[in-house]
VMD Tcl script that builds the backbone (N, CA, C; Angstrom):
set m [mol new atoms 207]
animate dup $m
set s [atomselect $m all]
$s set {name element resname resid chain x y z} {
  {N N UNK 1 A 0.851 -1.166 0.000}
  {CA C UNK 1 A 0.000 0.000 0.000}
  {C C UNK 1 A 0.897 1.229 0.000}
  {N N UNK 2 A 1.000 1.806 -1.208}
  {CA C UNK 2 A 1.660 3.446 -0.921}
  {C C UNK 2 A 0.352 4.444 -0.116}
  {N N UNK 3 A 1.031 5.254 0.744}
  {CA C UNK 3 A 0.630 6.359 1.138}
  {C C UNK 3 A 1.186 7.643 0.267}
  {N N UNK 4 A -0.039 8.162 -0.366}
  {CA C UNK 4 A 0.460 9.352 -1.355}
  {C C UNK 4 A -0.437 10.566 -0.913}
  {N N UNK 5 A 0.282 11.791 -0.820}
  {CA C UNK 5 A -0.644 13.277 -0.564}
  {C C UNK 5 A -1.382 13.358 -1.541}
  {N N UNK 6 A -2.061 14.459 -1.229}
  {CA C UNK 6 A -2.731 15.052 -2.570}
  {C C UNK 6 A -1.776 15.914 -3.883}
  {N N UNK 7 A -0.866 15.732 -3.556}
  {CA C UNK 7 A 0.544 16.559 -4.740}
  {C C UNK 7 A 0.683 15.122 -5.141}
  {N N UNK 8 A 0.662 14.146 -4.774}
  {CA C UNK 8 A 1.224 12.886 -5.132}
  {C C UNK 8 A 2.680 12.363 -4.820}
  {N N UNK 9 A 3.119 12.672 -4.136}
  {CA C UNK 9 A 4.282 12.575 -3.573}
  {C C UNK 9 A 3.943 12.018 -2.690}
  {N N UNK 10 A 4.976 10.567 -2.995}
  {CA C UNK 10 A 4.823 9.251 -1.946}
  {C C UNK 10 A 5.648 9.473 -0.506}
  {N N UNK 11 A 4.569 9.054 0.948}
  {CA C UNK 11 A 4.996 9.224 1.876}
  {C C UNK 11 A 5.849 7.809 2.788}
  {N N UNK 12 A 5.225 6.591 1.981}
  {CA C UNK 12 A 6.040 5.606 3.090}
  {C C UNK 12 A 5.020 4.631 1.783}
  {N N UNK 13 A 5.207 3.330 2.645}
  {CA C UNK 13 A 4.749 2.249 1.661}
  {C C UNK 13 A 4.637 1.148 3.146}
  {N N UNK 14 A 3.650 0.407 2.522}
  {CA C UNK 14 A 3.711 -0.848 3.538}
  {C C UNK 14 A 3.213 -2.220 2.940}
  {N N UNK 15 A 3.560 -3.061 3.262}
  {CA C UNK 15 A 2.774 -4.452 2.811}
  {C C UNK 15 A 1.482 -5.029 3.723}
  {N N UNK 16 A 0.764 -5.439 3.312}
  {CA C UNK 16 A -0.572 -6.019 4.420}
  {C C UNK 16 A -0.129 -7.457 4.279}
  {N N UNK 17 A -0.168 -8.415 5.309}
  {CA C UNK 17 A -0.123 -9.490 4.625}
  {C C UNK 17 A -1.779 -9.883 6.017}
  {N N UNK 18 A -2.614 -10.792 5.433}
  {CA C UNK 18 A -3.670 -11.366 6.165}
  {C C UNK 18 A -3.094 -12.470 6.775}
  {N N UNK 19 A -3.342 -12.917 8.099}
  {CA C UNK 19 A -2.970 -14.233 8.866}
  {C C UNK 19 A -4.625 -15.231 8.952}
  {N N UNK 20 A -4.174 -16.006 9.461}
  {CA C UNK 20 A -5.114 -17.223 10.023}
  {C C UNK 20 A -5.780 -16.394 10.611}
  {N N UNK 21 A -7.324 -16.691 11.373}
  {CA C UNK 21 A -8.051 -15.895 12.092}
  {C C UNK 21 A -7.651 -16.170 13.235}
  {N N UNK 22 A -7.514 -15.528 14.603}
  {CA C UNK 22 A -7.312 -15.569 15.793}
  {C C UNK 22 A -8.236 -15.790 16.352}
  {N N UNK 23 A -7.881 -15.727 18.125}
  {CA C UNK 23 A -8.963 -15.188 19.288}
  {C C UNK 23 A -9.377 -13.914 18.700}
  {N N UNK 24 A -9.113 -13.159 18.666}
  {CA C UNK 24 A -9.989 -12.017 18.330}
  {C C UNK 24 A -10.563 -11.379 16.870}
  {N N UNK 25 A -10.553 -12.313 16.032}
  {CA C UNK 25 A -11.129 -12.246 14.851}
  {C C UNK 25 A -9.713 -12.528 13.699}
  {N N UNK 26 A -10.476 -11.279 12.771}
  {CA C UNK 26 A -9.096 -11.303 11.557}
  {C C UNK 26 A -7.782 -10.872 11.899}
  {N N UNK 27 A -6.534 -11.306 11.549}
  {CA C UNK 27 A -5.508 -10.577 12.180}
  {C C UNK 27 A -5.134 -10.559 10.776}
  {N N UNK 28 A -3.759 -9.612 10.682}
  {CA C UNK 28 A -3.140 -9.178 9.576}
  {C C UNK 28 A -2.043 -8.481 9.865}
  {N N UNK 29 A -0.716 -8.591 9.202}
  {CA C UNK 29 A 0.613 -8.582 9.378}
  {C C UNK 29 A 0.926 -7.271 8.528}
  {N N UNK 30 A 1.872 -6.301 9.165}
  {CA C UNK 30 A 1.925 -4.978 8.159}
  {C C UNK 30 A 3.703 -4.966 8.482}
  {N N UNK 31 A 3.775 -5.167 7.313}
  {CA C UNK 31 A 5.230 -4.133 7.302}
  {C C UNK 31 A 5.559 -3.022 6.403}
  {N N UNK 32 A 6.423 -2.022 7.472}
  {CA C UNK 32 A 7.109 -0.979 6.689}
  {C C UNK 32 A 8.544 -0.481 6.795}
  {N N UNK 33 A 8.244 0.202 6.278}
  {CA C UNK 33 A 10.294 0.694 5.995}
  {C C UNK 33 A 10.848 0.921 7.703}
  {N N UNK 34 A 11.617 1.168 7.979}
  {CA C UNK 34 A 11.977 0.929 9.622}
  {C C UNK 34 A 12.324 2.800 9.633}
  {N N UNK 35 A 12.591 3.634 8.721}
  {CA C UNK 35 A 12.767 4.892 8.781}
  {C C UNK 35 A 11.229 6.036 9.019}
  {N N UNK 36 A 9.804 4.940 8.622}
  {CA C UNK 36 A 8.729 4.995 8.064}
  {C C UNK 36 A 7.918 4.656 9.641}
  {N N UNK 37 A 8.488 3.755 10.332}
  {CA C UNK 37 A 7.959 2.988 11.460}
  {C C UNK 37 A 7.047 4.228 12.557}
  {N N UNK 38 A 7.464 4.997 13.002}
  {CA C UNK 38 A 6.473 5.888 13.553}
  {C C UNK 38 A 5.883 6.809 13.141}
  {N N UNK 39 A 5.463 6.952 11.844}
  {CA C UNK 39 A 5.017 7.796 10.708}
  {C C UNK 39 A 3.762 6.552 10.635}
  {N N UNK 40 A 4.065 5.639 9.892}
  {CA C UNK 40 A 3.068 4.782 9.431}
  {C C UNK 40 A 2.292 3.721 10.690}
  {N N UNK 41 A 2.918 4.095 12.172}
  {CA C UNK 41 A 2.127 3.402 13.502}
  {C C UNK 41 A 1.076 4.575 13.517}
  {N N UNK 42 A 1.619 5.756 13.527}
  {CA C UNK 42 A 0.836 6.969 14.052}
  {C C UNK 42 A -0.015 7.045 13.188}
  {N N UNK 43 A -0.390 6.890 11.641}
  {CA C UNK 43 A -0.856 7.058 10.734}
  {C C UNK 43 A -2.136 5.901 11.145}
  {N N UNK 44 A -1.764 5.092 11.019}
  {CA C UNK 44 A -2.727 3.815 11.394}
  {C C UNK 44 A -3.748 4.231 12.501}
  {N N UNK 45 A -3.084 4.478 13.859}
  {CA C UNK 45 A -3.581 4.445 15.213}
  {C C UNK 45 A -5.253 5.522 14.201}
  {N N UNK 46 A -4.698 6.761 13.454}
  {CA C UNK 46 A -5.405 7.606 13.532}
  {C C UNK 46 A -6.546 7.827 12.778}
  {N N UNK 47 A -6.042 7.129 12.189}
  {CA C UNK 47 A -7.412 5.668 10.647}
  {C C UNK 47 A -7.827 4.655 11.136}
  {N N UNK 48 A -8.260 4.742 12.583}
  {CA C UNK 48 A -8.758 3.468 13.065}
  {C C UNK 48 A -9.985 4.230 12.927}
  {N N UNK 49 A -11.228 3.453 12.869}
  {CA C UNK 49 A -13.007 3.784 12.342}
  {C C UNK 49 A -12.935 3.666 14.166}
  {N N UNK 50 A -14.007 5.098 14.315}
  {CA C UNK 50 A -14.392 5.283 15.948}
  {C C UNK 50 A -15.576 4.539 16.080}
  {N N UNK 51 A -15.337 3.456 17.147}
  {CA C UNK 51 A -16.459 2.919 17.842}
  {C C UNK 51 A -15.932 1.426 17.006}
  {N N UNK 52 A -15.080 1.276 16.499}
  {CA C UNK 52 A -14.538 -0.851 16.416}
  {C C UNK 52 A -13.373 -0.772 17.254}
  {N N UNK 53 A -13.469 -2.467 17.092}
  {CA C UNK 53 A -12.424 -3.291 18.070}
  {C C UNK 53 A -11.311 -3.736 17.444}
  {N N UNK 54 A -10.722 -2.363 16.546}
  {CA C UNK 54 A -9.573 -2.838 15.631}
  {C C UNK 54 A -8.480 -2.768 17.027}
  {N N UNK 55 A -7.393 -3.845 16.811}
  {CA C UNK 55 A -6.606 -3.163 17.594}
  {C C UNK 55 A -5.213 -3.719 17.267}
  {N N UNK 56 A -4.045 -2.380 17.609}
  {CA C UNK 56 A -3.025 -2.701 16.611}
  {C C UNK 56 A -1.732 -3.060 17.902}
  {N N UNK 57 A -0.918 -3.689 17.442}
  {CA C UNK 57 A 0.225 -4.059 18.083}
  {C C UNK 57 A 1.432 -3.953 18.100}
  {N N UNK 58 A 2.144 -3.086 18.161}
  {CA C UNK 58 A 3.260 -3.058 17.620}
  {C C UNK 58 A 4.636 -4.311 17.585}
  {N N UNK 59 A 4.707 -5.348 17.300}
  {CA C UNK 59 A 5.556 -5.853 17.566}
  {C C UNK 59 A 7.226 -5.806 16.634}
  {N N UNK 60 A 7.796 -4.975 16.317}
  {CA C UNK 60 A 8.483 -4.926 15.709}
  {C C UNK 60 A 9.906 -5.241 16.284}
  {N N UNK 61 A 9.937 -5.296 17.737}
  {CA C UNK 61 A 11.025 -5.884 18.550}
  {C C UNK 61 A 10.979 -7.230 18.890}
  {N N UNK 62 A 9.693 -8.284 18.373}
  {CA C UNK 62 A 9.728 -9.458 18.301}
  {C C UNK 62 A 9.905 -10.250 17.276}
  {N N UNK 63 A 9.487 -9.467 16.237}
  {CA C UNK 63 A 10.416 -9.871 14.780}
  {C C UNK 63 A 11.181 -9.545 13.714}
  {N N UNK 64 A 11.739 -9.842 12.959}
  {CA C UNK 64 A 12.738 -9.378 12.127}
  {C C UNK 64 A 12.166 -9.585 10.559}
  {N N UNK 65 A 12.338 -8.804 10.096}
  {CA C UNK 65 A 12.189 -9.028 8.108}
  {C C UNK 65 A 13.200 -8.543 7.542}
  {N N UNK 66 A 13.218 -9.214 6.188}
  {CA C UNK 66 A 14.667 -9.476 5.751}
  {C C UNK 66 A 13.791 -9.096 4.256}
  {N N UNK 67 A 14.393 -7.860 4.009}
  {CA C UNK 67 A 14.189 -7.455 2.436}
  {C C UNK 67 A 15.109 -7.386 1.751}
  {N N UNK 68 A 14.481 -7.825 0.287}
  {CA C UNK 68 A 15.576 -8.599 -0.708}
  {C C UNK 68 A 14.423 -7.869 -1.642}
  {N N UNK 69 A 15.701 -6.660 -2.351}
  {CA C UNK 69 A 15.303 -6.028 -3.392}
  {C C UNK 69 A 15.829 -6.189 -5.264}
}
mol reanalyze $m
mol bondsrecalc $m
mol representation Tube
mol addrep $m
């Protein structure tokens, strides 16, 4: 998913990936650039729809990704 302004000038990029369903419903795996990482947490938190039970996690100190460009 690029994040683009209205000039069109790209702000960060991320991948969605969907998991197995959990205890608490759908889960889904996001990664982004690690320079991007509190740009695109804060971005999220603030695009959450008011009044659901989205809820986000940061775990980025429990796993590692390995990009191969």
């Amino acid at each position: 998913m690029l994040r683009i302004d209205p000039s069109g000038s790209v702000h960060s990029e991320f991948t969605i990936t969907r998991l197995s369903d959990g205890y608490y419903g759908e889960r889904f795996y996001i990664v982004s650039g690690c320079a991007a990482h509190d740009y695109d947490l804060d971005f999220l938190q603030k695009s959450k729809p008011a009044g659901t039970d989205i809820l986000l996690r940061d775990v980025t100190n429990q796993y590692g990704v390995l990009g191969w460009a």
